[in-house]
C-alpha positions as CSV (number, residue, x, y, z in Angstrom):
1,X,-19.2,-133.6,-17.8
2,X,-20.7,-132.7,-14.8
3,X,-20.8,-129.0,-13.6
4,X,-17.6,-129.1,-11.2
5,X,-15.6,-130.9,-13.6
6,X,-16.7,-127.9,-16.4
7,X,-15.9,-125.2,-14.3
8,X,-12.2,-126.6,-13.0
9,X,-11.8,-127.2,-16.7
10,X,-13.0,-123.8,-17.7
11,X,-10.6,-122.1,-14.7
12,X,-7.4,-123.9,-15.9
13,X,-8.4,-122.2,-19.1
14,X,-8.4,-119.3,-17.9
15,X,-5.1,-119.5,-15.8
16,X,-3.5,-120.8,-19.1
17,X,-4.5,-117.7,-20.7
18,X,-3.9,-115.4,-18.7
19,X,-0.2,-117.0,-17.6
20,X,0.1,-116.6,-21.6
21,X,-0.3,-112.9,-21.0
22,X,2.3,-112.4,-18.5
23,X,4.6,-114.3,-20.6
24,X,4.2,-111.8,-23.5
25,X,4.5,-109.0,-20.8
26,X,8.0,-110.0,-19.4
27,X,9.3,-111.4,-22.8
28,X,8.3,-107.2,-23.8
29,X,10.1,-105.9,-20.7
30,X,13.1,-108.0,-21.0
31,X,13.7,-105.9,-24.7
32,X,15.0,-102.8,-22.5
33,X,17.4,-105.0,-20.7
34,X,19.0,-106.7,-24.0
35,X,22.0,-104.2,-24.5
36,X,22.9,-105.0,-20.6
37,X,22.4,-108.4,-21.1
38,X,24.1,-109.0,-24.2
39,X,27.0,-106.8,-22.6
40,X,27.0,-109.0,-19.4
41,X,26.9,-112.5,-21.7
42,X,30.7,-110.9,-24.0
43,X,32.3,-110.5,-20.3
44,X,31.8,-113.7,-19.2
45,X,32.3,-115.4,-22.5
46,X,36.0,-113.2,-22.3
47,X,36.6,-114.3,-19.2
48,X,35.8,-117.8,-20.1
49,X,38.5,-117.3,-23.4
50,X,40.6,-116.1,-20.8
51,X,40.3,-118.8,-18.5
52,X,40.8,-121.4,-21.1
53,X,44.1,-119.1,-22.9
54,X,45.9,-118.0,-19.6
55,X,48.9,-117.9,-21.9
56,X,47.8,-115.1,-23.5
57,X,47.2,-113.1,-20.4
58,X,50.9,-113.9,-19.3
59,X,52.2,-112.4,-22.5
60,X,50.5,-109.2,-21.9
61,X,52.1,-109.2,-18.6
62,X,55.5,-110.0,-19.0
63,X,54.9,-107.1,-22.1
64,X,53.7,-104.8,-20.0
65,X,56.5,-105.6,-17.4
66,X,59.0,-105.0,-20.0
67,X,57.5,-101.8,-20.9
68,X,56.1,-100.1,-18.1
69,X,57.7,-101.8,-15.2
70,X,56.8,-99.5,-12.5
71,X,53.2,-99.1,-13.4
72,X,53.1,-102.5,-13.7
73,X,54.9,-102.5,-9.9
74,X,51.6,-100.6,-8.8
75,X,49.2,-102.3,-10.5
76,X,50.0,-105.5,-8.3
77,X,50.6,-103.9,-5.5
78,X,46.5,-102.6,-5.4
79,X,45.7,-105.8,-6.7
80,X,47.5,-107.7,-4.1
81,X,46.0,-105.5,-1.4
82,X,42.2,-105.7,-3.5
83,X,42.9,-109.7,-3.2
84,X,43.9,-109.7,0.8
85,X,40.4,-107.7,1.1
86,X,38.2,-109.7,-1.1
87,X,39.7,-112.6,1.2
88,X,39.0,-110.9,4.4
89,X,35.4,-109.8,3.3
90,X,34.8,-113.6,2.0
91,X,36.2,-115.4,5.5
92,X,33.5,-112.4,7.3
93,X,31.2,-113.2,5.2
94,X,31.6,-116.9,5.5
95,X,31.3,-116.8,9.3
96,X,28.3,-115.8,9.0
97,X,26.4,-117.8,7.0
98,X,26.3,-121.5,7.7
99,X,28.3,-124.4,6.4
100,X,25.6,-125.9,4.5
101,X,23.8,-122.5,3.4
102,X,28.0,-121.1,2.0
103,X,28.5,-124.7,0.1
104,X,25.0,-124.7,-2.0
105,X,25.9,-121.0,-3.0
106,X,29.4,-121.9,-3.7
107,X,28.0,-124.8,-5.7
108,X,24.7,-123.0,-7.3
109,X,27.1,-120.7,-8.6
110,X,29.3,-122.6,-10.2
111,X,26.9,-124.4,-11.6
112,X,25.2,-121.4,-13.0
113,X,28.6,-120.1,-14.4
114,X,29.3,-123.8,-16.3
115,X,32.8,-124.0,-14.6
């Protein structure tokens, strides 16, 4: 081996190691964040139950519409008008950015959420 050879060989060596280092590092960090994470993973496995039961979340309603029928009134009243603005805030939004840069969010996302 000649001497350039050696010392690209000896410098990947040491880029392995010390990328082995900051792997230990983050893998320690990412400990604080397990609660939160674990906690983040049950909401969108529910919401994945949910998605795939919507039968169940119908029976709740029409329960709770039996029961409580004016609280029930409200409650879709606020989420009507919390729908109208997340739509209003998503058209602004989508103004904004460009065709091309809204359609690979729209698709990294759902991509990311396995939908």
């Amino acid at each position: 081996m000649n001497s350039k050879t050696l010392e690209l060989v000896l410098r990947k060596q040491r880029v392995q190691f010390a990328s082995e280092h900051l792997r230990r590092n983050f893998v320690n960090h990412l400990g604080s964040l397990s609660p939160a994470l674990d906690t983040a993973d049950r909401l969108c496995a529910g919401a994945l139950w949910l998605r795939r039961h919507p039968h169940v979340l119908i029976g709740i309603g029409m329960a709770l519409i039996v029961a409580r029928p004016r609280r029930v009134i409200g409650w879709v009243r606020r989420a009507l008008i919390g729908w109208q603005m997340w739509r209003k805030l998503r058209d602004t939004v989508t103004h904004k950015i460009t065709p091309k840069t809204y359609n690979n969010l729209r698709s990294n996302s759902a991509a990311h959420r396995g939908w």
